[in-house]
Structure formats: structure tokens, C-alpha cells
C-alpha positions in Angstrom: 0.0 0.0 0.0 1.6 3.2 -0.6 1.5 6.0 1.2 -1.1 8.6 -0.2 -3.6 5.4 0.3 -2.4 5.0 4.0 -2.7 8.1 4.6 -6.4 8.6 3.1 -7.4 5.8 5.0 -6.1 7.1 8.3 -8.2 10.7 7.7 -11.4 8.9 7.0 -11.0 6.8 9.9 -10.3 10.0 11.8 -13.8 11.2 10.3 -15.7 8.8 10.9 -14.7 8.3 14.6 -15.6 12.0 15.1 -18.8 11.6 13.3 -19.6 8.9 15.8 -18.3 10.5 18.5 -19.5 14.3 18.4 -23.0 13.3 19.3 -21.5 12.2 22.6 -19.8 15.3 23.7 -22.4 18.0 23.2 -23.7 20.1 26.0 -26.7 19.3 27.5 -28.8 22.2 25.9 -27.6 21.2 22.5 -29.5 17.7 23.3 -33.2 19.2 22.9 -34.6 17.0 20.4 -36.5 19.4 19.0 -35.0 22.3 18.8 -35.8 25.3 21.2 -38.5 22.8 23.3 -37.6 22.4 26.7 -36.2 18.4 26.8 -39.4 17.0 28.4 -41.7 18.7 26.0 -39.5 18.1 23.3 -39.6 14.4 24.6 -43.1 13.9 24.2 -43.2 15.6 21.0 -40.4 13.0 19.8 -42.7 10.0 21.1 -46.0 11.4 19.3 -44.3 12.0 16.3 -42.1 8.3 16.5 -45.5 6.4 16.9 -47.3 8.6 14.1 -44.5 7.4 11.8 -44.8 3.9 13.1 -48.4 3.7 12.5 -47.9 4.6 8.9 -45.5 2.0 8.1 -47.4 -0.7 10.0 -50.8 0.6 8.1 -48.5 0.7 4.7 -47.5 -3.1 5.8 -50.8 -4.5 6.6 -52.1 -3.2 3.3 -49.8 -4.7 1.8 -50.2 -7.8 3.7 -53.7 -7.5 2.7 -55.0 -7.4 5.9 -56.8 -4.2 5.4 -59.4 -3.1 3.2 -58.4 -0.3 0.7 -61.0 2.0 2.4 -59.9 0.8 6.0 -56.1 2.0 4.8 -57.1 5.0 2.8 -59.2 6.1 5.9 -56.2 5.6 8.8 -53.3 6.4 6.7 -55.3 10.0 5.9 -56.0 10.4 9.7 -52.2 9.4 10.6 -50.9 11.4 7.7 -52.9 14.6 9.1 -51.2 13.8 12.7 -48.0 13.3 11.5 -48.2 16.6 9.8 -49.6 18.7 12.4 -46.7 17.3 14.8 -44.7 18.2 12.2 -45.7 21.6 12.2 -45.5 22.0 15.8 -42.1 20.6 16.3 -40.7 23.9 13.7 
């Protein structure tokens, strides 16, 4: 291996550890998971807005599975769509 390769291979090692690692040395504040919400707001926000994602792929899945009627899908997916969005909105 010659050297320009070594030494590529060191610097994205280097980059890559930091990218792991940067998350883990942040202050406290810089934690909020979303944004300027305090964390336990922004906490809840995270779960709602987790589980309204969740619920769309596991409707998407069970549609696909055929386990629920087109109308039964159209009907939940609209109503977790709406939710997803609104959270969404809030979270900005």
C-alpha cells in the first residue's frame, strides 16, 4: 500500500470516529430533540411524532399484507398522515 492510500485511509478513519463521536460530547442544551422545546416537552413531542410514523408503516405493511381493506387503509393512513403533519408543524 503506498503512502497517499495510507494516509487517506487514516483521515477517514479520523472522520468517521468524530462523526460517531461528536453526538456524545455536546452540551446538555444542544440535546433538545427538538429544537428550542424544553427536553421534556421536546420528549413527548419526539414519542408522538415516533409512533405517528410507526403507525404509517405498519398501516402501509398491513395493506400490503392484505389485511386491510383499501377504504380501511385509505381512511387511517389520511387520519395518521394529518397527525403526523400537524406534529410536524409544531415541532418547527
Amino acid at each position: 500500500m503506498n503512502t497517499a492510500a495510507l494516509i487517506l485511509t487514516v483521515v477517514m478513519i479520523a472522520v468517521v470516529a468524530y462523526l460517531i463521536a461528536a453526538p456524545l460530547f455536546r452540551p446538555a442544551a444542544a440535546k433538545s430533540p427538538a429544537g428550542g422545546l424544553p427536553a421534556a416537552e421536546g420528549d413527548v413531542l419526539e414519542q408522538e411524532k415516533g409512533s405517528a410514523f410507526t403507525a404509517l408503516a405498519e398501516i402501509e405493511f398491513d395493506y400490503r399484507m392484505q389485511k386491510l381493506s383499501e377504504e380501511d387503509y385509505r381512511a387511517l393512513r389520511q387520519q395518521y398522515k394529518s397527525r403526523a403533519i400537524k406534529l410536524l408543524k409544531v415541532e418547527k
